[in-house]
Backbone atoms as SQL, in Angstrom:
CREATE TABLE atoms (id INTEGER PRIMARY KEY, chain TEXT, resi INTEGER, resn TEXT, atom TEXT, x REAL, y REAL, z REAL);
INSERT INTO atoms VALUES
  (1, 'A', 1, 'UNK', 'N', -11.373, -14.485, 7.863),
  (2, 'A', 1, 'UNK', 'CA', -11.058, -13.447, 6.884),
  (3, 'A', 1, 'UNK', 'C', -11.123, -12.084, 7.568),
  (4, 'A', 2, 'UNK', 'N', -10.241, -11.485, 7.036),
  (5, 'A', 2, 'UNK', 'CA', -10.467, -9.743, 7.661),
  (6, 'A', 2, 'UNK', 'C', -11.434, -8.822, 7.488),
  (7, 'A', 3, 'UNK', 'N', -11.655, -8.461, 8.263),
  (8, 'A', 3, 'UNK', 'CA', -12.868, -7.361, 7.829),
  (9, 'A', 3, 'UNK', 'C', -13.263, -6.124, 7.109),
  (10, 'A', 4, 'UNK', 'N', -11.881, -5.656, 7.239),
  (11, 'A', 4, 'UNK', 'CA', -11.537, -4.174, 6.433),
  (12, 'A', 4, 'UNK', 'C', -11.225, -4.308, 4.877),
  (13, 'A', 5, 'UNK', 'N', -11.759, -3.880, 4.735),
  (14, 'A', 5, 'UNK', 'CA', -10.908, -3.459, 2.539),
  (15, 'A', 5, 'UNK', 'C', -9.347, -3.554, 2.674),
  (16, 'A', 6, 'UNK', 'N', -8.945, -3.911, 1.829),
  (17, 'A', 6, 'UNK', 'CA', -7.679, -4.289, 1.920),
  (18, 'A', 6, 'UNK', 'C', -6.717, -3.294, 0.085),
  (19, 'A', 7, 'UNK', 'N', -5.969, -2.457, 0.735),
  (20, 'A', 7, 'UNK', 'CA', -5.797, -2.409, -0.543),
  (21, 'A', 7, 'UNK', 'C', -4.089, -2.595, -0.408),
  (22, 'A', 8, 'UNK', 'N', -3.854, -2.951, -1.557),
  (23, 'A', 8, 'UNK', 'CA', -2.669, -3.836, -1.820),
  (24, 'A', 8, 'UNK', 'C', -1.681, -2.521, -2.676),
  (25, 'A', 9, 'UNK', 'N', -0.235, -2.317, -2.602),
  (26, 'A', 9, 'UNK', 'CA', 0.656, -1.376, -2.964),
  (27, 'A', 9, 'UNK', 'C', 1.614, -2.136, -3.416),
  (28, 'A', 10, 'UNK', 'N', 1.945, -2.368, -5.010),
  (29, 'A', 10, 'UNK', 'CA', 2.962, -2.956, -5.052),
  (30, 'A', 10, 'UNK', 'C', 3.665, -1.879, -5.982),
  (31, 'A', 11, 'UNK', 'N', 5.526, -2.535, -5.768),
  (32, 'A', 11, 'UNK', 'CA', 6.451, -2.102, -6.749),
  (33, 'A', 11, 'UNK', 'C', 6.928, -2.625, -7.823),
  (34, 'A', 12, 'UNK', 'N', 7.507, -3.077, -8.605),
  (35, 'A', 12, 'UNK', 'CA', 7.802, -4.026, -9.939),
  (36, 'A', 12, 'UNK', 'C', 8.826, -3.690, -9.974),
  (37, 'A', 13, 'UNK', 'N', 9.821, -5.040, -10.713),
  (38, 'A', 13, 'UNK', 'CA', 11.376, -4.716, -10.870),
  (39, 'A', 13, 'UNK', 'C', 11.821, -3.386, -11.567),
  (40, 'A', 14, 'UNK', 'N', 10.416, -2.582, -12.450),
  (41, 'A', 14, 'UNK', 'CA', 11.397, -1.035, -13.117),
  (42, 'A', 14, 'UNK', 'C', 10.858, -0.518, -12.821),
  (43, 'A', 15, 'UNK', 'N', 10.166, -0.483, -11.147),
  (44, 'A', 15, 'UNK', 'CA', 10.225, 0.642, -10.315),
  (45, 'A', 15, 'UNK', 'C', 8.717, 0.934, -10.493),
  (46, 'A', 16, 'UNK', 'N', 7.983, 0.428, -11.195),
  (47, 'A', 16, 'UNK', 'CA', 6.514, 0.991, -11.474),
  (48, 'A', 16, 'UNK', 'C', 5.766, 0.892, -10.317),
  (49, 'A', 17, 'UNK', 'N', 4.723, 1.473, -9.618),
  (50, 'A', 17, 'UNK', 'CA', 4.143, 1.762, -8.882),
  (51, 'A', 17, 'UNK', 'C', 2.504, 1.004, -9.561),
  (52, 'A', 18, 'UNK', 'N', 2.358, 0.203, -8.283),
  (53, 'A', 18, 'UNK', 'CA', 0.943, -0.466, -8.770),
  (54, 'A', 18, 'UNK', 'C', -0.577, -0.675, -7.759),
  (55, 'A', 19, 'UNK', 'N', -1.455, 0.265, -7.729),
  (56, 'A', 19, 'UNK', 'CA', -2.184, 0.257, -6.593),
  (57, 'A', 19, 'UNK', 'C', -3.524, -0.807, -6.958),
  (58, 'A', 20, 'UNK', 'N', -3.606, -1.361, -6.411),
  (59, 'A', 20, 'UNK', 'CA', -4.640, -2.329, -6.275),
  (60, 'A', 20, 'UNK', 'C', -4.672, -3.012, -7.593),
  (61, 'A', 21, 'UNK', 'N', -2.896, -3.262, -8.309),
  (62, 'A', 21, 'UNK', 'CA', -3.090, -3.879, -9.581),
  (63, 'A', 21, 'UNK', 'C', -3.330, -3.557, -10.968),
  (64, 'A', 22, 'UNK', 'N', -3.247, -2.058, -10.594),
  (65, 'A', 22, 'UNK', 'CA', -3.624, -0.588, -11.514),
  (66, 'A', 22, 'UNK', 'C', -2.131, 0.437, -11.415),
  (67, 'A', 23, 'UNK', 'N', -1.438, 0.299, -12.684),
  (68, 'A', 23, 'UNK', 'CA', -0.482, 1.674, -12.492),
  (69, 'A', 23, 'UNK', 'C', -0.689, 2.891, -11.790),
  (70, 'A', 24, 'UNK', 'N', 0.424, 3.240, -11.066),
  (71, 'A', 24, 'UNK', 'CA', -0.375, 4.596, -10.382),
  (72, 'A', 24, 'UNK', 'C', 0.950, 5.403, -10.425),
  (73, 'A', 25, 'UNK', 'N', 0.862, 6.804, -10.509),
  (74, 'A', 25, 'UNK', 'CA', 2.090, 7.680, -10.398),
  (75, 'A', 25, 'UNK', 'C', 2.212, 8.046, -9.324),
  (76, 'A', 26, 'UNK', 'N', 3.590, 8.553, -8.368),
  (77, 'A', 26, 'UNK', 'CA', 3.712, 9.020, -7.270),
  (78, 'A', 26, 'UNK', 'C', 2.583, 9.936, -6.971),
  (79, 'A', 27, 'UNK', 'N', 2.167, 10.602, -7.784),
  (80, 'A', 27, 'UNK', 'CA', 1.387, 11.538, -6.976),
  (81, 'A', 27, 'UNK', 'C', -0.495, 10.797, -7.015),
  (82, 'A', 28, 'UNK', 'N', -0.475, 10.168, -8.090),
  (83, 'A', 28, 'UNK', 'CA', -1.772, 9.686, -7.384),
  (84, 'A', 28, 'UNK', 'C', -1.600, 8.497, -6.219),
  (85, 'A', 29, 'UNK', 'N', -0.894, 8.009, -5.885),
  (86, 'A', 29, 'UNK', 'CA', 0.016, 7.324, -4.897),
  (87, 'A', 29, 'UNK', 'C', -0.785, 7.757, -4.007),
  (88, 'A', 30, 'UNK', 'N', 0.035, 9.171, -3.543),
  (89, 'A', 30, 'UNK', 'CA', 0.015, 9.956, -2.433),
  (90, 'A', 30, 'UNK', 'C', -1.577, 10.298, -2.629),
  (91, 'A', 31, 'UNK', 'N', -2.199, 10.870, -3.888),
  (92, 'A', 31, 'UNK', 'CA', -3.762, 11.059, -3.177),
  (93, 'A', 31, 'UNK', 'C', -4.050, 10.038, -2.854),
  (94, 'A', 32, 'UNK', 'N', -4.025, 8.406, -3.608),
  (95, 'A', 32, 'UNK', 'CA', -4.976, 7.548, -2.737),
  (96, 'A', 32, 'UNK', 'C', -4.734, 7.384, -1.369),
  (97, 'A', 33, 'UNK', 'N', -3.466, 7.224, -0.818),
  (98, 'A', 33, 'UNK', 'CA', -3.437, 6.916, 0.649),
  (99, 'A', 33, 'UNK', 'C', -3.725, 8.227, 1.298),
  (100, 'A', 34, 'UNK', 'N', -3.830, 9.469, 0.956),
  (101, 'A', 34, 'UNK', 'CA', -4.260, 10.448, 1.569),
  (102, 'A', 34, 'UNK', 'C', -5.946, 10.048, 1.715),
  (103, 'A', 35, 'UNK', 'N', -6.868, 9.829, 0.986),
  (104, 'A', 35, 'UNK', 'CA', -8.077, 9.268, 0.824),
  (105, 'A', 35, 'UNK', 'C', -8.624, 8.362, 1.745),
  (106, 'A', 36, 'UNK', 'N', -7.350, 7.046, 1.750),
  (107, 'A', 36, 'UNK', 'CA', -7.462, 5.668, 2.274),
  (108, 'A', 36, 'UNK', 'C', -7.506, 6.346, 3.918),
  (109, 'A', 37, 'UNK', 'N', -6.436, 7.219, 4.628),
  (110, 'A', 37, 'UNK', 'CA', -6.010, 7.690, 5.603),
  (111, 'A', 37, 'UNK', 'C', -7.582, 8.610, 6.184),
  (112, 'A', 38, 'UNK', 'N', -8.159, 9.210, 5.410),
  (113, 'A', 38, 'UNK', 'CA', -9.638, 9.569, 5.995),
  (114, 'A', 38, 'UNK', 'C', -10.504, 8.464, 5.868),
  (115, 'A', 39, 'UNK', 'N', -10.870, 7.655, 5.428),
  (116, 'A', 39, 'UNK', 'CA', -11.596, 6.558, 6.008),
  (117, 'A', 39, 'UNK', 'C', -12.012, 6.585, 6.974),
  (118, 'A', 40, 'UNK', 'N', -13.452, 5.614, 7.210),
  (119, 'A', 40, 'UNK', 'CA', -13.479, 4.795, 8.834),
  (120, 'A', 40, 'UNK', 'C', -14.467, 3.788, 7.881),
  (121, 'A', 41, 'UNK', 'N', -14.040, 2.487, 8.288),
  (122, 'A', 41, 'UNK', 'CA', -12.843, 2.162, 8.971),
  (123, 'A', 41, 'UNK', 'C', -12.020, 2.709, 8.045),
  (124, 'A', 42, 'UNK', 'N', -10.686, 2.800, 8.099),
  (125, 'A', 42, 'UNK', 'CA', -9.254, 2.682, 7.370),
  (126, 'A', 42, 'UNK', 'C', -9.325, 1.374, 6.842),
  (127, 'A', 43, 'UNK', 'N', -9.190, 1.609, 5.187),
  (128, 'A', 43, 'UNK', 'CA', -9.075, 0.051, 5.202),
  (129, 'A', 43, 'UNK', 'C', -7.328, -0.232, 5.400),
  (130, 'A', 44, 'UNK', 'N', -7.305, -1.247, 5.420),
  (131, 'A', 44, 'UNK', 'CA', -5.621, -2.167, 5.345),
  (132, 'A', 44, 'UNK', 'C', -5.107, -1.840, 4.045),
  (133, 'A', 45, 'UNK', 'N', -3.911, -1.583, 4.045),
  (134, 'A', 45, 'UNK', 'CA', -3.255, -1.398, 2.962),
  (135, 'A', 45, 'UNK', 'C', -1.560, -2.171, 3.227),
  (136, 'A', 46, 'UNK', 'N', -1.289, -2.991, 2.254),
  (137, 'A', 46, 'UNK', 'CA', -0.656, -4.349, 1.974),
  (138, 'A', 46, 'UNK', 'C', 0.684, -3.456, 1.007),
  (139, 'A', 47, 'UNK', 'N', 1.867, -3.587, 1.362),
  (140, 'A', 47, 'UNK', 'CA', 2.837, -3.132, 0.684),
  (141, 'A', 47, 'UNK', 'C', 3.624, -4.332, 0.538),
  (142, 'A', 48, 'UNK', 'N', 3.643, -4.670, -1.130),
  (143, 'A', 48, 'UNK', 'CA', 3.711, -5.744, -1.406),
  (144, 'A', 48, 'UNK', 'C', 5.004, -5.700, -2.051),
  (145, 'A', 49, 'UNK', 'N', 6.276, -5.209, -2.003),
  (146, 'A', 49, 'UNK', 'CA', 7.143, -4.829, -3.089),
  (147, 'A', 49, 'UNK', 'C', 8.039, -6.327, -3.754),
  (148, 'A', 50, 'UNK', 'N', 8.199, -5.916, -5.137),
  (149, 'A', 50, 'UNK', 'CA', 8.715, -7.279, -6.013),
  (150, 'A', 50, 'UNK', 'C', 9.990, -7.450, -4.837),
  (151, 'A', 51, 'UNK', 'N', 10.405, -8.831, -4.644),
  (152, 'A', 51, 'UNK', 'CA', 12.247, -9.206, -4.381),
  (153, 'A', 51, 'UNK', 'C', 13.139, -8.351, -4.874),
  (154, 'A', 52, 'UNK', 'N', 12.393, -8.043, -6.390),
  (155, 'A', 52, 'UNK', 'CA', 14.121, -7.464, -7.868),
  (156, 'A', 52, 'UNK', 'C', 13.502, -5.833, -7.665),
  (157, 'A', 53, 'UNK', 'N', 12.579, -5.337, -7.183),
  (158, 'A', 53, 'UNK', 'CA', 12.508, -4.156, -7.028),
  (159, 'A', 53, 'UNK', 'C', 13.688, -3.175, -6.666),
  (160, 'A', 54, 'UNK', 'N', 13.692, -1.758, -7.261),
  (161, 'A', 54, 'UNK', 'CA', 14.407, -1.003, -6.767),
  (162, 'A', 54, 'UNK', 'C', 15.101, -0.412, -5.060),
  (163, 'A', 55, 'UNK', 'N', 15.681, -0.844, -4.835),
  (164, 'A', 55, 'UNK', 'CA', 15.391, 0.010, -3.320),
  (165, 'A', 55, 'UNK', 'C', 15.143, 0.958, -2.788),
  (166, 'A', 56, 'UNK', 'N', 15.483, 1.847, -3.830),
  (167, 'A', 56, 'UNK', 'CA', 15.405, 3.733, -3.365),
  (168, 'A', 56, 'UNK', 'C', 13.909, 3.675, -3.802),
  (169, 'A', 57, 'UNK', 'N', 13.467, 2.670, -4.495),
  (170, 'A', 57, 'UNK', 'CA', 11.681, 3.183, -4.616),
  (171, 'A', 57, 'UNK', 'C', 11.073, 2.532, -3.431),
  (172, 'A', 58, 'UNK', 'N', 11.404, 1.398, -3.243),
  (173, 'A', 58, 'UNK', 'CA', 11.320, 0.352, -1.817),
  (174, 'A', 58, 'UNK', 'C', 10.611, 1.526, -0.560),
  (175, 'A', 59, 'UNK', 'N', 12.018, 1.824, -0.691),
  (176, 'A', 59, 'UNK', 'CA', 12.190, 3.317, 0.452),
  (177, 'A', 59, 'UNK', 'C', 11.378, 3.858, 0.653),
  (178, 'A', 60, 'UNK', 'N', 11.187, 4.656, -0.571),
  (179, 'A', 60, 'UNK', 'CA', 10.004, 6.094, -0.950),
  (180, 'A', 60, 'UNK', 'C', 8.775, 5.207, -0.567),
  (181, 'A', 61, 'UNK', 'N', 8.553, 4.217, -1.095),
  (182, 'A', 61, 'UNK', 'CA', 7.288, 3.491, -1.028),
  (183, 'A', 61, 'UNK', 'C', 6.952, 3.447, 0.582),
  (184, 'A', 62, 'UNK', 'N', 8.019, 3.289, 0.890),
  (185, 'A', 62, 'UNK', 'CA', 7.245, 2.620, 2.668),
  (186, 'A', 62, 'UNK', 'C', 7.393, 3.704, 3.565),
  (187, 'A', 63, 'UNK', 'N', 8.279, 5.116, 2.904),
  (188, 'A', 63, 'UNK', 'CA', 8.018, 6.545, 3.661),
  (189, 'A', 63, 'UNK', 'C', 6.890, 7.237, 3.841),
  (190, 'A', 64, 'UNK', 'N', 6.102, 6.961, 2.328),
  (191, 'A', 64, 'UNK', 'CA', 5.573, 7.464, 1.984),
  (192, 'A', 64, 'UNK', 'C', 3.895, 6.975, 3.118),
  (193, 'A', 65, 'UNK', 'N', 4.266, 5.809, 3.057),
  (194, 'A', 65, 'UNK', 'CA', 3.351, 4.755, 3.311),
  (195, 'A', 65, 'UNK', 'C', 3.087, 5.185, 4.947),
  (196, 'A', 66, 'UNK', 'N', 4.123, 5.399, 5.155),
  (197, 'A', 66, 'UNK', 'CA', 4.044, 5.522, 6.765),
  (198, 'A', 66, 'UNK', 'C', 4.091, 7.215, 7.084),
  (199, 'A', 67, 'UNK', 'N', 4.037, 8.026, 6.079),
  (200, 'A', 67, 'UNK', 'CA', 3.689, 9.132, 6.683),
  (201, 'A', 67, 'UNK', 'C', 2.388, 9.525, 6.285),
  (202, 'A', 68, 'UNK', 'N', 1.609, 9.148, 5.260),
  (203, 'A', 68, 'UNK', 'CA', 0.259, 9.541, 4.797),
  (204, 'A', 68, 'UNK', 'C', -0.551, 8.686, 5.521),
  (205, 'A', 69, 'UNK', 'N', -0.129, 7.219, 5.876),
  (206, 'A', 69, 'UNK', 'CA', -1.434, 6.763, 6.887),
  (207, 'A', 69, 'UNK', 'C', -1.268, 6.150, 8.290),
  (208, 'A', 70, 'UNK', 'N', -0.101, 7.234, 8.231),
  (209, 'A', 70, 'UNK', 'CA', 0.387, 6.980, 10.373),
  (210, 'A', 70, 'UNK', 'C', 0.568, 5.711, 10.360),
  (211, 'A', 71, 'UNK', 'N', 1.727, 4.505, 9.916),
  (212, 'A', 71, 'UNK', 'CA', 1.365, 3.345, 9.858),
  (213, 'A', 71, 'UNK', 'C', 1.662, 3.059, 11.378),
  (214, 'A', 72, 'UNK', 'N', 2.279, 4.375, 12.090),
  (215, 'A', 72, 'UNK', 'CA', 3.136, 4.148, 13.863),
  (216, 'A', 72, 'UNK', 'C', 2.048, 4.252, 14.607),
  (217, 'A', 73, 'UNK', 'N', 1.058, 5.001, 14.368),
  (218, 'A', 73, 'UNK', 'CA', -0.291, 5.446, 15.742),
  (219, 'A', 73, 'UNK', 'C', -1.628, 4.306, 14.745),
  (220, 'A', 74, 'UNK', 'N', -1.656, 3.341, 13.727),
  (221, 'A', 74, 'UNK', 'CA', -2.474, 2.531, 13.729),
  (222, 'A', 74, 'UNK', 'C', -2.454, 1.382, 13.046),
  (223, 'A', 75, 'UNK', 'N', -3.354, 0.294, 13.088),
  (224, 'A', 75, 'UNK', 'CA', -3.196, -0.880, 12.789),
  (225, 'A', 75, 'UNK', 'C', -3.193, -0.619, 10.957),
  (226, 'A', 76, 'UNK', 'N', -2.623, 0.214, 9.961),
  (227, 'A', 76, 'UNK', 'CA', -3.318, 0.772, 8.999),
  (228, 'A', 76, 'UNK', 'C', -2.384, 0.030, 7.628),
  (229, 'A', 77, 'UNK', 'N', -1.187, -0.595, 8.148),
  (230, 'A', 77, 'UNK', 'CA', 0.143, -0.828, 7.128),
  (231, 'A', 77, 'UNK', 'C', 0.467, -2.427, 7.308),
  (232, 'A', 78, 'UNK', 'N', 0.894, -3.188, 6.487),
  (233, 'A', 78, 'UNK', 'CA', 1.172, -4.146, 6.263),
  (234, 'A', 78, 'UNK', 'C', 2.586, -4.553, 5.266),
  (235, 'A', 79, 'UNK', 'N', 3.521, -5.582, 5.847),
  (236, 'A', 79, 'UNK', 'CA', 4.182, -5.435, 4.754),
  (237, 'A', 79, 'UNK', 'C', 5.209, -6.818, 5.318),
  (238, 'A', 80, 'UNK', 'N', 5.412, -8.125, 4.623),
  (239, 'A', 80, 'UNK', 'CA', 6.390, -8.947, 5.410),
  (240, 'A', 80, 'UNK', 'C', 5.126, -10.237, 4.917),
  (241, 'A', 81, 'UNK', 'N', 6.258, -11.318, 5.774),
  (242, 'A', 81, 'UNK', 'CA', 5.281, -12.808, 5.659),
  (243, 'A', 81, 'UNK', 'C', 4.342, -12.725, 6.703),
  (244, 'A', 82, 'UNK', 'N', 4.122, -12.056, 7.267),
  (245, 'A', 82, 'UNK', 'CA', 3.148, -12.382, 8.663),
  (246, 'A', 82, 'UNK', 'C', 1.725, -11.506, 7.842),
  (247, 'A', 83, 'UNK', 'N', 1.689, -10.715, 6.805),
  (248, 'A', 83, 'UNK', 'CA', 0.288, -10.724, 5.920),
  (249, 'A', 83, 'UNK', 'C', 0.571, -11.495, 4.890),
  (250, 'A', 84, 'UNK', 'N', 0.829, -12.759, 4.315),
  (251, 'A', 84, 'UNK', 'CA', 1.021, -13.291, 3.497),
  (252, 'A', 84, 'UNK', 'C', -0.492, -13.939, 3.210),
  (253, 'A', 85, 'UNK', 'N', -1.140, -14.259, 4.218),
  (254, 'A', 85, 'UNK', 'CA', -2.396, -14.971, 3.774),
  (255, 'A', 85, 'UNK', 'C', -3.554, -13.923, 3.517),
  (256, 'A', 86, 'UNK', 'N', -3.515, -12.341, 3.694),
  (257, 'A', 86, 'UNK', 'CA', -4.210, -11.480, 3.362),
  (258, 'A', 86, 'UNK', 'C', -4.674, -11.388, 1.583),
  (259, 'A', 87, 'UNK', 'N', -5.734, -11.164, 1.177),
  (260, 'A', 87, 'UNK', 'CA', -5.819, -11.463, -0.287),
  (261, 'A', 87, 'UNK', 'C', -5.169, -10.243, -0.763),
  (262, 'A', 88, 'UNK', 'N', -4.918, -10.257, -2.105),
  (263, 'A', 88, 'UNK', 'CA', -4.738, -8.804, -2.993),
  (264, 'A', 88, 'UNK', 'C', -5.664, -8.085, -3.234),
  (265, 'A', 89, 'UNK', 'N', -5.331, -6.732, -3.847),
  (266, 'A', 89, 'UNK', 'CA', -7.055, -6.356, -4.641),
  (267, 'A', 89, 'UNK', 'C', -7.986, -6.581, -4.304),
  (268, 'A', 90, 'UNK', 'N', -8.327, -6.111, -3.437),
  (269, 'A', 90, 'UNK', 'CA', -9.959, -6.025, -2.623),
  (270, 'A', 90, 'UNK', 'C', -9.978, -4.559, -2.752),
  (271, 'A', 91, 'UNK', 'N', -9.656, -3.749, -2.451),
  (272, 'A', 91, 'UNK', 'CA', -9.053, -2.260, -1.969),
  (273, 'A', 91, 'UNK', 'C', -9.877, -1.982, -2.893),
  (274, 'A', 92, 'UNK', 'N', -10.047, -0.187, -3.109),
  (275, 'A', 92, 'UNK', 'CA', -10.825, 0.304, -3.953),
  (276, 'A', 92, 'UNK', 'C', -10.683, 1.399, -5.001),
  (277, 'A', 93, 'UNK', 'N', -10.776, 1.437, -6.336),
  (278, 'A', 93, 'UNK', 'CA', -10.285, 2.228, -6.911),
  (279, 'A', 93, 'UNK', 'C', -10.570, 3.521, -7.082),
  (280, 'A', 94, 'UNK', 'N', -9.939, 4.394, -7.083),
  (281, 'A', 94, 'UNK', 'CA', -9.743, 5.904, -6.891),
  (282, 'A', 94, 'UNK', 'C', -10.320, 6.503, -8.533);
């Protein structure tokens, strides 16, 4: 099992934004991973988006994702079948 908190980012087919399984609006979005991004450790954060999801939110979601917690300079982003066995909702609420 992994060691870090894991928090999980999903999208839903009408675009809703869902952090650790909890509605969240773009902008508390952006504070939690601003939050998650000061950490130590950083926990993992899991971008989980539906199949029927929007794409232009898809987008925003994984821009967003990768500019608030550097997903390029650290191990900090997740997203694909290769975290598939990572749990959901561990992460922590804001």
């Amino acid at each position: 099992m992994h060691g870090r908190a894991i928090n999980t980012v999903r999208i839903d087919p009408q675009g809703r934004i869902l952090w650790n399984g909890k509605g969240a609006s773009w902008q508390e979005l952006t504070k939690y991973l601003r939050i998650t991004h000061e950490m130590i450790p950083q926990p993992l954060t899991l971008f989980r988006p539906s199949p029927s999801a929007p794409c232009i939110g898809v987008q925003q979601v994984r821009s967003l994702m990768a500019r608030e917690l550097r997903c390029h300079e650290r191990d900090s982003c997740g997203e694909g079948p290769e975290w598939s066995t990572y749990p959901d909702q561990q992460g922590f609420d804001i």
